[in-house]
PDB file of N, CA, C and O in Angstrom, chain B, residues numbered from 101:
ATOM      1  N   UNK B 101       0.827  -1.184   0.000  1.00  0.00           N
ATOM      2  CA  UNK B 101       0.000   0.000   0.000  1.00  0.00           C
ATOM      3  C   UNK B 101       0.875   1.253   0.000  1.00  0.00           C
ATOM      4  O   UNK B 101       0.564   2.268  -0.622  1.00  0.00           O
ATOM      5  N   UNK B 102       2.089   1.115   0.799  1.00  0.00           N
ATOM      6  CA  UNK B 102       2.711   2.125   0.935  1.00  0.00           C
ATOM      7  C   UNK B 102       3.265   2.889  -0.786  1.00  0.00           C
ATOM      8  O   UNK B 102       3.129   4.058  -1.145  1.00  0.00           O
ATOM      9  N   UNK B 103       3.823   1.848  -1.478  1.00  0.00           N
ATOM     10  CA  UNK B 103       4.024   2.200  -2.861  1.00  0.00           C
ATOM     11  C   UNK B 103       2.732   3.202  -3.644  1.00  0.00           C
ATOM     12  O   UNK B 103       2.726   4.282  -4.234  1.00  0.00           O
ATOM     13  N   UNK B 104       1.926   2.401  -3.357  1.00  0.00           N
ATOM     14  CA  UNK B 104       0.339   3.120  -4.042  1.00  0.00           C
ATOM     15  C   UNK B 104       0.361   4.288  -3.414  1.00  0.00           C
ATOM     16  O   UNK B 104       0.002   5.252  -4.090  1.00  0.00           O
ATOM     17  N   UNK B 105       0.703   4.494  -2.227  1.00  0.00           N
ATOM     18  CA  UNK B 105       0.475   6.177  -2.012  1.00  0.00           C
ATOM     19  C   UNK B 105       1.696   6.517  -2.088  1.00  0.00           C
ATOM     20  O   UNK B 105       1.791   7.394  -1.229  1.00  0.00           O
ATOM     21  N   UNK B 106       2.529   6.410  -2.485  1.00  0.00           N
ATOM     22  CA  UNK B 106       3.584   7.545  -2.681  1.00  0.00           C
ATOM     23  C   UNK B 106       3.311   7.612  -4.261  1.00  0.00           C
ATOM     24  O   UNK B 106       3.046   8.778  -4.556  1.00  0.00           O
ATOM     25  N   UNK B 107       3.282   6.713  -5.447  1.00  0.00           N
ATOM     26  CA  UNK B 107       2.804   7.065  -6.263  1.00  0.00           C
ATOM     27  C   UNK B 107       1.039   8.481  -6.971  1.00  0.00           C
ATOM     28  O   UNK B 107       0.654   9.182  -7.907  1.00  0.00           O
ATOM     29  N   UNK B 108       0.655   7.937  -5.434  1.00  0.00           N
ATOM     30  CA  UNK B 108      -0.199   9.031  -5.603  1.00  0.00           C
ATOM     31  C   UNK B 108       0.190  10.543  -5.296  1.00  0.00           C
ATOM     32  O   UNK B 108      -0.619  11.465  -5.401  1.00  0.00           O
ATOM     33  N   UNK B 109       1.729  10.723  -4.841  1.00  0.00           N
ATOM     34  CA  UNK B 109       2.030  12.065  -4.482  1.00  0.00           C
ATOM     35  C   UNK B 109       1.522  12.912  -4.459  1.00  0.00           C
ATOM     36  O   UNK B 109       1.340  13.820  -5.271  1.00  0.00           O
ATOM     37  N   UNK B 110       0.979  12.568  -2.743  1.00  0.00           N
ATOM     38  CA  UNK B 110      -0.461  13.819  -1.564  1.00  0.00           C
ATOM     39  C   UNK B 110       0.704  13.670  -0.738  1.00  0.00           C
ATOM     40  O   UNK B 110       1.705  12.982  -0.940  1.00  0.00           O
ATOM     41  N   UNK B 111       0.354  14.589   0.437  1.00  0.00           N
ATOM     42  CA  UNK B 111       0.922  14.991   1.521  1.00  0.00           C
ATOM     43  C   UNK B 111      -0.168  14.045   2.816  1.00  0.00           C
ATOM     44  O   UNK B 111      -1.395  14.007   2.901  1.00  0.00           O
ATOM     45  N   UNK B 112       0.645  13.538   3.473  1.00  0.00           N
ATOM     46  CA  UNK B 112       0.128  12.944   4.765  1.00  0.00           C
ATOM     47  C   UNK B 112      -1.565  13.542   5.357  1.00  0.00           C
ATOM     48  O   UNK B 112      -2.582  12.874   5.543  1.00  0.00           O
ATOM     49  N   UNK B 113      -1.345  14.972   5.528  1.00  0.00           N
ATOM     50  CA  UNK B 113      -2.920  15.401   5.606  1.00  0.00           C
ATOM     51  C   UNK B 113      -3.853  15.470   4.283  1.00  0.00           C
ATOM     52  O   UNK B 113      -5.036  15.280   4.563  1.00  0.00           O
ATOM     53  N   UNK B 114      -3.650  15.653   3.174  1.00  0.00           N
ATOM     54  CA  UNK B 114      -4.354  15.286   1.662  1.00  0.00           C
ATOM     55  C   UNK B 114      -4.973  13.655   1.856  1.00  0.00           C
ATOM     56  O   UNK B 114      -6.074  13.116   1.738  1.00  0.00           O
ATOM     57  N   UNK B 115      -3.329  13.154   2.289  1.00  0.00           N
ATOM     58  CA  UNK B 115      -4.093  11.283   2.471  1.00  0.00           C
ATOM     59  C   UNK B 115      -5.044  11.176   3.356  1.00  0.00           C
ATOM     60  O   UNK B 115      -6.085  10.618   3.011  1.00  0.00           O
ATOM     61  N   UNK B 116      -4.903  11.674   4.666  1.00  0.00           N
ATOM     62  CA  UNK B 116      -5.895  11.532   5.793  1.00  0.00           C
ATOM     63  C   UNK B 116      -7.294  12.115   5.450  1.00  0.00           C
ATOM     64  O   UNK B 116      -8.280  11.746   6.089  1.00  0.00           O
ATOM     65  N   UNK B 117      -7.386  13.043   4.422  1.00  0.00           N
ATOM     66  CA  UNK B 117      -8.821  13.185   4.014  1.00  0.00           C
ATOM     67  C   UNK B 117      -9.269  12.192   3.105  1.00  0.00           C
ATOM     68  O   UNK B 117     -10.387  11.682   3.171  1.00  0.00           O
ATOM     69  N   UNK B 118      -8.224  11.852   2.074  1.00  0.00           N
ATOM     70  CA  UNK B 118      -9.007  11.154   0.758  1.00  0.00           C
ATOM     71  C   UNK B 118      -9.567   9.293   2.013  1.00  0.00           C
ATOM     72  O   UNK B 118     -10.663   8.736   1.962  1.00  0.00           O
ATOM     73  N   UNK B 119      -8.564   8.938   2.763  1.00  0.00           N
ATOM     74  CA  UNK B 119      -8.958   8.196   3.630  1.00  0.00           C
ATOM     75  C   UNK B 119      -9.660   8.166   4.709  1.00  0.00           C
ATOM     76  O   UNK B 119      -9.820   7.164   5.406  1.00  0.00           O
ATOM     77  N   UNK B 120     -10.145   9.319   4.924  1.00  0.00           N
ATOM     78  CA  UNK B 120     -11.071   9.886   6.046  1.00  0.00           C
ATOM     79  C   UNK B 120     -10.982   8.915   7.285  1.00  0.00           C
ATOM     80  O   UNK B 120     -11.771   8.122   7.800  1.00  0.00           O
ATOM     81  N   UNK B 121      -9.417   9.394   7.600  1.00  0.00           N
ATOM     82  CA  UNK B 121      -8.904   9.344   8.749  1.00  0.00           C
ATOM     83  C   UNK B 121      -7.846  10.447   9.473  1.00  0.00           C
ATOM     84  O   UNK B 121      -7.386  11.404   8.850  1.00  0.00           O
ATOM     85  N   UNK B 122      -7.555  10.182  10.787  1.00  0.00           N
ATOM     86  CA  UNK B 122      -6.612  11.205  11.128  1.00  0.00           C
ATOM     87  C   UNK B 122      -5.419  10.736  10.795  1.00  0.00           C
ATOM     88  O   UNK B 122      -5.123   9.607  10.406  1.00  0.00           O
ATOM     89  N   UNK B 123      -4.391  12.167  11.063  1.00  0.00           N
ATOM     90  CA  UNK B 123      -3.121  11.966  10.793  1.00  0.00           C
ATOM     91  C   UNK B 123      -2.337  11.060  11.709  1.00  0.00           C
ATOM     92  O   UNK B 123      -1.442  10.330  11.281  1.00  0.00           O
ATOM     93  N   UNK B 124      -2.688  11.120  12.968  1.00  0.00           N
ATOM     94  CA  UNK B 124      -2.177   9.797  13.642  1.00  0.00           C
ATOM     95  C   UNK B 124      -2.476   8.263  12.906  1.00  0.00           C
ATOM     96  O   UNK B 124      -1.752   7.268  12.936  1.00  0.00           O
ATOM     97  N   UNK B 125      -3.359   8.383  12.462  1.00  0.00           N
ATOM     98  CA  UNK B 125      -3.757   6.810  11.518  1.00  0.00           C
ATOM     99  C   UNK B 125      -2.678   6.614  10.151  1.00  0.00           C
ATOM    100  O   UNK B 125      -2.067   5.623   9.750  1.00  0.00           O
ATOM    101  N   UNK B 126      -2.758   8.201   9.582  1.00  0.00           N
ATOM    102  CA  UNK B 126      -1.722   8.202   8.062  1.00  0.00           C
ATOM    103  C   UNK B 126      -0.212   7.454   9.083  1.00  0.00           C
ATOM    104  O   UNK B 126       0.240   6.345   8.800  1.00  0.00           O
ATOM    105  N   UNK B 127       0.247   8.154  10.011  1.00  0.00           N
ATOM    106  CA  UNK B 127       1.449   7.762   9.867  1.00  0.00           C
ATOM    107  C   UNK B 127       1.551   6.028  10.535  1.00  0.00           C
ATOM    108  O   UNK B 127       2.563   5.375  10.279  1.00  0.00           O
ATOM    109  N   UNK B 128       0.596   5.507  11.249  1.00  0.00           N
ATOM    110  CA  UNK B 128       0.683   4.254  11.143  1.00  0.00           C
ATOM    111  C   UNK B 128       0.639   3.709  10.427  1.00  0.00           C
ATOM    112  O   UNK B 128       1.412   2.757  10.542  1.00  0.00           O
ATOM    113  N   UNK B 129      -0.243   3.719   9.020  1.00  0.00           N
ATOM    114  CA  UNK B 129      -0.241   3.401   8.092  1.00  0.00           C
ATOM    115  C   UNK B 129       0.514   3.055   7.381  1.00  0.00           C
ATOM    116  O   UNK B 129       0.556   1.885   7.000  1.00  0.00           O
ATOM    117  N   UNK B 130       1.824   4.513   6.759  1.00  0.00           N
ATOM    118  CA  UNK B 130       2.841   4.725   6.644  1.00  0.00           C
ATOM    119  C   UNK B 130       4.092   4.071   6.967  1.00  0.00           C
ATOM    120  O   UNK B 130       5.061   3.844   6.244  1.00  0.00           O
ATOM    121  N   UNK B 131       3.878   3.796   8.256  1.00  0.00           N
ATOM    122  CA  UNK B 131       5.320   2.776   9.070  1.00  0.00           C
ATOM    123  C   UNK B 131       4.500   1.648   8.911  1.00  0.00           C
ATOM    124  O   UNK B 131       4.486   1.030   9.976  1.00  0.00           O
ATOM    125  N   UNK B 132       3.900   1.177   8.165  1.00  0.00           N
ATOM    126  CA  UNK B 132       3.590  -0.329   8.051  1.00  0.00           C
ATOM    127  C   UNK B 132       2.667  -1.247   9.084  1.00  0.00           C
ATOM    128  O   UNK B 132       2.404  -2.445   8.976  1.00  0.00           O
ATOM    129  N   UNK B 133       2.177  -0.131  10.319  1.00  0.00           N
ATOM    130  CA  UNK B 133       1.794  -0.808  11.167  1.00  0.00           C
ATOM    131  C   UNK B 133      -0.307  -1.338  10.601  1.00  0.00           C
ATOM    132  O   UNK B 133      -1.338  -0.740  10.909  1.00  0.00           O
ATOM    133  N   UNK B 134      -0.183  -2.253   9.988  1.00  0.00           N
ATOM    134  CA  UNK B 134      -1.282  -2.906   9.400  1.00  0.00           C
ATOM    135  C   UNK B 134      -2.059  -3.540  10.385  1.00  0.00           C
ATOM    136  O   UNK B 134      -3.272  -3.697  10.245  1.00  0.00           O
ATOM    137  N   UNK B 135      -1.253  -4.021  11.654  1.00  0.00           N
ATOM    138  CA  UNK B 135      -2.453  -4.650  12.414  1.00  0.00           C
ATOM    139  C   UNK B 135      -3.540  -3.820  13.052  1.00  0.00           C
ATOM    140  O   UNK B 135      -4.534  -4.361  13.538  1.00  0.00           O
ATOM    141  N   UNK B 136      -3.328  -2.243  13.057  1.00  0.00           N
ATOM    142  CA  UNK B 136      -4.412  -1.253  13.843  1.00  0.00           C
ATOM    143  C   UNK B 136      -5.409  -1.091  12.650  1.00  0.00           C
ATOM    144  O   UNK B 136      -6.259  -0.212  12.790  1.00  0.00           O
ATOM    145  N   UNK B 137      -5.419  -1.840  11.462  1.00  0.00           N
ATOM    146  CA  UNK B 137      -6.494  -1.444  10.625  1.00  0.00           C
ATOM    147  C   UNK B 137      -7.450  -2.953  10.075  1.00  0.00           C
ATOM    148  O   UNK B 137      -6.781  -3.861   9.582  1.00  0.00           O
ATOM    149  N   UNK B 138      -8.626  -3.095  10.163  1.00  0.00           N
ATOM    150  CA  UNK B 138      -9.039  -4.005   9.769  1.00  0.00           C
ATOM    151  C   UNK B 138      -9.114  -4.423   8.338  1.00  0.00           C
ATOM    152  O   UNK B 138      -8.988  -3.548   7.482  1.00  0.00           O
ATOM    153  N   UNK B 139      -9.334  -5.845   7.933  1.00  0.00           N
ATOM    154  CA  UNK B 139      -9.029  -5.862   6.714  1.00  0.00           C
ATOM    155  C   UNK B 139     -10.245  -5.103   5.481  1.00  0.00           C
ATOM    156  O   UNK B 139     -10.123  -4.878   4.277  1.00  0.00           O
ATOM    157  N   UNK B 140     -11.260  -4.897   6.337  1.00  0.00           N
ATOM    158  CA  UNK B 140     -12.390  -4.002   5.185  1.00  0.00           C
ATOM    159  C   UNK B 140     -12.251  -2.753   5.343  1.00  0.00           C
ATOM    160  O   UNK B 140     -13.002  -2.124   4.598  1.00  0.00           O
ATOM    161  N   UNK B 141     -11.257  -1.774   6.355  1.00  0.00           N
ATOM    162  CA  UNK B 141     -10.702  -0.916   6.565  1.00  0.00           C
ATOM    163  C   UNK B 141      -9.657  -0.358   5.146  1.00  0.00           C
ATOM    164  O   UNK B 141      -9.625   0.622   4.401  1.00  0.00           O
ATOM    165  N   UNK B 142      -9.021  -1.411   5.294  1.00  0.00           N
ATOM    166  CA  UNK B 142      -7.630  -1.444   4.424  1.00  0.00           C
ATOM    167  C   UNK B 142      -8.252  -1.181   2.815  1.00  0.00           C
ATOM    168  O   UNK B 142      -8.078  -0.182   2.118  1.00  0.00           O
ATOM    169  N   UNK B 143      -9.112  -2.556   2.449  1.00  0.00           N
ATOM    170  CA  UNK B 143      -9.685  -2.607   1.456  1.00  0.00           C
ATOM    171  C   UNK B 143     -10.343  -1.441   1.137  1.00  0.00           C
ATOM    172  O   UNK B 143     -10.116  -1.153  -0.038  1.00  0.00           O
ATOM    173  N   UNK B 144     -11.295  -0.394   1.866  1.00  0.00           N
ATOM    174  CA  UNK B 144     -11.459   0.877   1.650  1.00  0.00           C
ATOM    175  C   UNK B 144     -10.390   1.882   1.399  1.00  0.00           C
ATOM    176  O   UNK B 144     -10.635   2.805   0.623  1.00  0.00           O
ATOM    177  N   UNK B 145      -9.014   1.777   2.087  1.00  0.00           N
ATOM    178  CA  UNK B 145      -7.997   2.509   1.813  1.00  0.00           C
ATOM    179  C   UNK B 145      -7.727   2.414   0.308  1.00  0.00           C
ATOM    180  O   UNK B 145      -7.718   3.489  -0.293  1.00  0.00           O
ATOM    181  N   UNK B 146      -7.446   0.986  -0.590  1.00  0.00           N
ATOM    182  CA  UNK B 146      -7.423   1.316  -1.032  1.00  0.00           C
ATOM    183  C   UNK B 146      -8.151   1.308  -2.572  1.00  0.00           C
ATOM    184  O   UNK B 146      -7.594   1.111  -3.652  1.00  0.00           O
ATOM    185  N   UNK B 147      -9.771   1.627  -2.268  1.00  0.00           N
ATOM    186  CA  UNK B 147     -11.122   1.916  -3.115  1.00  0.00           C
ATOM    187  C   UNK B 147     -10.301   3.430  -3.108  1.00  0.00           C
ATOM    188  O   UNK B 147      -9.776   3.873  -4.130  1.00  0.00           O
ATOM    189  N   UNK B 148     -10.287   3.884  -2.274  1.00  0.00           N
ATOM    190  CA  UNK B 148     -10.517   5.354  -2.142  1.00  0.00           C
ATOM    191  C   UNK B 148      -8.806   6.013  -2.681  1.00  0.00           C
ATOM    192  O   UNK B 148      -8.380   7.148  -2.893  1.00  0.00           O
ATOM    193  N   UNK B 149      -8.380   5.049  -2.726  1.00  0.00           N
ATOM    194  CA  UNK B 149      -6.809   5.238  -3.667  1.00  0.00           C
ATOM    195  C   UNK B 149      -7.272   4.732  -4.912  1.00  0.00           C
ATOM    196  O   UNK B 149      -6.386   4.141  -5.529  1.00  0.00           O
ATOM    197  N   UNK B 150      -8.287   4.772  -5.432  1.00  0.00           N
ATOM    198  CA  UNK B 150      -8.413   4.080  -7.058  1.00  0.00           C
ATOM    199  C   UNK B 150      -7.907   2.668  -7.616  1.00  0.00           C
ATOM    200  O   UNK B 150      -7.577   2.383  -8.767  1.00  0.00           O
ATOM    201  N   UNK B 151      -7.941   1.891  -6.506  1.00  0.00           N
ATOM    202  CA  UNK B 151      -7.753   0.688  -6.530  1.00  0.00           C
ATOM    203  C   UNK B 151      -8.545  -0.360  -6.533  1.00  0.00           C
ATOM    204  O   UNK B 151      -9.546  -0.046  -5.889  1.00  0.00           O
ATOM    205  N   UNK B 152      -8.643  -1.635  -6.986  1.00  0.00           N
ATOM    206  CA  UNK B 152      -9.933  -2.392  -6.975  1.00  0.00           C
ATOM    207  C   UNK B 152      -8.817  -3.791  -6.037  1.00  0.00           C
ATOM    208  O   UNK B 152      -7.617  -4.067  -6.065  1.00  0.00           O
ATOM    209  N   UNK B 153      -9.937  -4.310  -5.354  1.00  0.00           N
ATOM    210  CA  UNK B 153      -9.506  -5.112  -4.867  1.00  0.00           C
ATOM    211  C   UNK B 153     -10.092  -6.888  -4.838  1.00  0.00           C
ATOM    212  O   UNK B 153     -11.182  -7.350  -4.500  1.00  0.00           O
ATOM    213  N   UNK B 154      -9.227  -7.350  -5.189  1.00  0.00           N
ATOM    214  CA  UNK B 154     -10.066  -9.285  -5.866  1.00  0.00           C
ATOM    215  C   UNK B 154      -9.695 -10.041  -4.937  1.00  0.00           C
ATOM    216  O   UNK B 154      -8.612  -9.600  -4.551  1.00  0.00           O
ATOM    217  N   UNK B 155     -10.015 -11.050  -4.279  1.00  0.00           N
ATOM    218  CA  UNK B 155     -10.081 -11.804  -3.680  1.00  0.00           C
ATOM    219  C   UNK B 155     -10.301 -13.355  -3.799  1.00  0.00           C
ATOM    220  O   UNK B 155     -11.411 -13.816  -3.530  1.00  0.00           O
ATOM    221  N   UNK B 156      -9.557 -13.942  -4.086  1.00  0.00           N
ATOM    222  CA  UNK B 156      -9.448 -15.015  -5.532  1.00  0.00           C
ATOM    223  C   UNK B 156      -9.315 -16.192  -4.284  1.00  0.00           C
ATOM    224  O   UNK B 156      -8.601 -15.988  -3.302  1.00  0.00           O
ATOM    225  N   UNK B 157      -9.982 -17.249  -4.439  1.00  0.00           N
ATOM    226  CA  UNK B 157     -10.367 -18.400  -3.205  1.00  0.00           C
ATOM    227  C   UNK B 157     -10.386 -19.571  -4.255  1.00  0.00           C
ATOM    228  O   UNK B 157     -11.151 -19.714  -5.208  1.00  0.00           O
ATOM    229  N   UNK B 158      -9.205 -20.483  -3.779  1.00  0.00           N
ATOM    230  CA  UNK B 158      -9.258 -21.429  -4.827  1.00  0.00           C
ATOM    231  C   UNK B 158      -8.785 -23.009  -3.873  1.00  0.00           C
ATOM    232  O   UNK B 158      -8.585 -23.040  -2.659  1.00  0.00           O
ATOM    233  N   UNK B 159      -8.710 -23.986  -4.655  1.00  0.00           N
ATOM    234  CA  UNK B 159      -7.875 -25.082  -4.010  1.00  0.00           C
ATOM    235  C   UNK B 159      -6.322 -24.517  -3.378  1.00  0.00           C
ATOM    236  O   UNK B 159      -5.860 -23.376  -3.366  1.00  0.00           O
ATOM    237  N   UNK B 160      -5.855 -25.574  -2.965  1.00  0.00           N
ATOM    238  CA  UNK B 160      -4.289 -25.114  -1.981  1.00  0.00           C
ATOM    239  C   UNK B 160      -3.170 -25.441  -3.446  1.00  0.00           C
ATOM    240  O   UNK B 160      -3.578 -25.890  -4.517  1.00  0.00           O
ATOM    241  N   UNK B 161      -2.239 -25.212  -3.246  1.00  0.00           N
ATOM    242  CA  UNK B 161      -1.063 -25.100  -4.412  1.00  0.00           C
ATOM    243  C   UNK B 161      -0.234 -25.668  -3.852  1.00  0.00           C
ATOM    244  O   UNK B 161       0.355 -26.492  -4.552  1.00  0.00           O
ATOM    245  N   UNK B 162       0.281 -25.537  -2.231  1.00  0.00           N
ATOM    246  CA  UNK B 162       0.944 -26.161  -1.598  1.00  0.00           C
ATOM    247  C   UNK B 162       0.812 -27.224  -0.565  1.00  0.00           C
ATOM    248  O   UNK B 162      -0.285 -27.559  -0.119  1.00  0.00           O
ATOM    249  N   UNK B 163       2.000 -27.781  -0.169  1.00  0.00           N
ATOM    250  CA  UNK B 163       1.063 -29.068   0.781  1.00  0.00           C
ATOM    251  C   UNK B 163       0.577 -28.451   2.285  1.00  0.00           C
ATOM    252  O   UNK B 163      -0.009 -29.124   3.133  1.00  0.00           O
ATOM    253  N   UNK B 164       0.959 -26.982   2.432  1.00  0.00           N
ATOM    254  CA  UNK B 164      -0.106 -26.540   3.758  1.00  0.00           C
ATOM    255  C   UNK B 164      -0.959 -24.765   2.656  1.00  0.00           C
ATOM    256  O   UNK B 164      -0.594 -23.841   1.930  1.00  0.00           O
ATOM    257  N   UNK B 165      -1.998 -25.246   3.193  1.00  0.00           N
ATOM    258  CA  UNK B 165      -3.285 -23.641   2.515  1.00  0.00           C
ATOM    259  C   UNK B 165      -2.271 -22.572   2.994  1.00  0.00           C
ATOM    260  O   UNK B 165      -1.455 -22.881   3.862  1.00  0.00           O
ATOM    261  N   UNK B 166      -2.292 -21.009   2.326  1.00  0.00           N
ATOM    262  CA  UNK B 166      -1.145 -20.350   2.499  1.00  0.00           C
ATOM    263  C   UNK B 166      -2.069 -19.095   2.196  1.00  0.00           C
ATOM    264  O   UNK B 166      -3.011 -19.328   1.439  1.00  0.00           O
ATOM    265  N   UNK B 167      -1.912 -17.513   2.781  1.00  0.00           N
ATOM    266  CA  UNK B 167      -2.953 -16.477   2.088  1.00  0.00           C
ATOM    267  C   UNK B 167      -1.164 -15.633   1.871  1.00  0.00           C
ATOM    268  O   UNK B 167      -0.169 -15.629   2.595  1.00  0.00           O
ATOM    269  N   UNK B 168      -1.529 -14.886   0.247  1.00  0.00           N
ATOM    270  CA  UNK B 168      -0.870 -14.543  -0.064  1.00  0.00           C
ATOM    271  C   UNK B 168      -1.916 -13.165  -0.572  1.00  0.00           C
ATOM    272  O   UNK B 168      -3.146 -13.159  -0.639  1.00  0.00           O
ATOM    273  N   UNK B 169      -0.729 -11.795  -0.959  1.00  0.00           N
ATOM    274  CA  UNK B 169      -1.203 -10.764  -1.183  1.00  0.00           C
ATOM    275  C   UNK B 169      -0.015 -10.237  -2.888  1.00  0.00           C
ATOM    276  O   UNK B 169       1.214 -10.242  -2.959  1.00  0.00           O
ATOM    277  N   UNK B 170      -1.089  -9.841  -4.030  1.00  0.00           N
ATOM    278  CA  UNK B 170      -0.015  -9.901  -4.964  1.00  0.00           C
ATOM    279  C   UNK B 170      -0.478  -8.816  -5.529  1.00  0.00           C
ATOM    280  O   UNK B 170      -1.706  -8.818  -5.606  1.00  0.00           O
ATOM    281  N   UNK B 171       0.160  -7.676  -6.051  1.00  0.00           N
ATOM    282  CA  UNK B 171      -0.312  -6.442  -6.567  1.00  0.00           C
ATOM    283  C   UNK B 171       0.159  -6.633  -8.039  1.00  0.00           C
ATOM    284  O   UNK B 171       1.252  -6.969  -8.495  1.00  0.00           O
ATOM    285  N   UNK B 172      -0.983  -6.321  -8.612  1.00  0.00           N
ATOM    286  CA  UNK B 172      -0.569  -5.983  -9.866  1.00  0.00           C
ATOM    287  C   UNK B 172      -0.041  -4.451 -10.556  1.00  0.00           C
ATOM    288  O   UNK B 172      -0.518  -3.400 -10.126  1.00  0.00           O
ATOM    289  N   UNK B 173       0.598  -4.458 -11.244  1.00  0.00           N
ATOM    290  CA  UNK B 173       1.488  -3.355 -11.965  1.00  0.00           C
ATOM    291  C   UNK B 173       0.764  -2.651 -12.806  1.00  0.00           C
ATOM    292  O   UNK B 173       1.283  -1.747 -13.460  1.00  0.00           O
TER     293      UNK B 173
END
């Protein structure tokens, strides 16, 4: 996520509106701290960054089930 908003080049309070959160939240955000945000939280972060988000549920690939996160370019 962090990539997606620096590509969006806003300023920390610009982000905290388009995310309609406070600036204490941007900079957790920011330092990576992901566990203070829930995952339909996040997923709104990033709707509201012009992002779509898929959620693809299939058989296992490996010999233990594994959740992986893969951004496309």
């Amino acid at each position: 996520m962090i990539k997606i908003v620096i590509n969006q080049n806003v300023s920390d309070a610009e982000l905290a509106e388009i995310l309609k959160i406070d600036i204490t939240q941007v900079v957790a955000l920011m330092s990576g701290k992901l566990s203070e945000f829930s995952a339909p939280e996040l997923f709104q972060f990033l709707n509201a960054l012009d992002q779509d988000v898929k959620i693809v549920v299939g058989p296992k690939s490996q010999p233990q089930a594994r959740t992986c996160v893969i951004a496309s370019s």
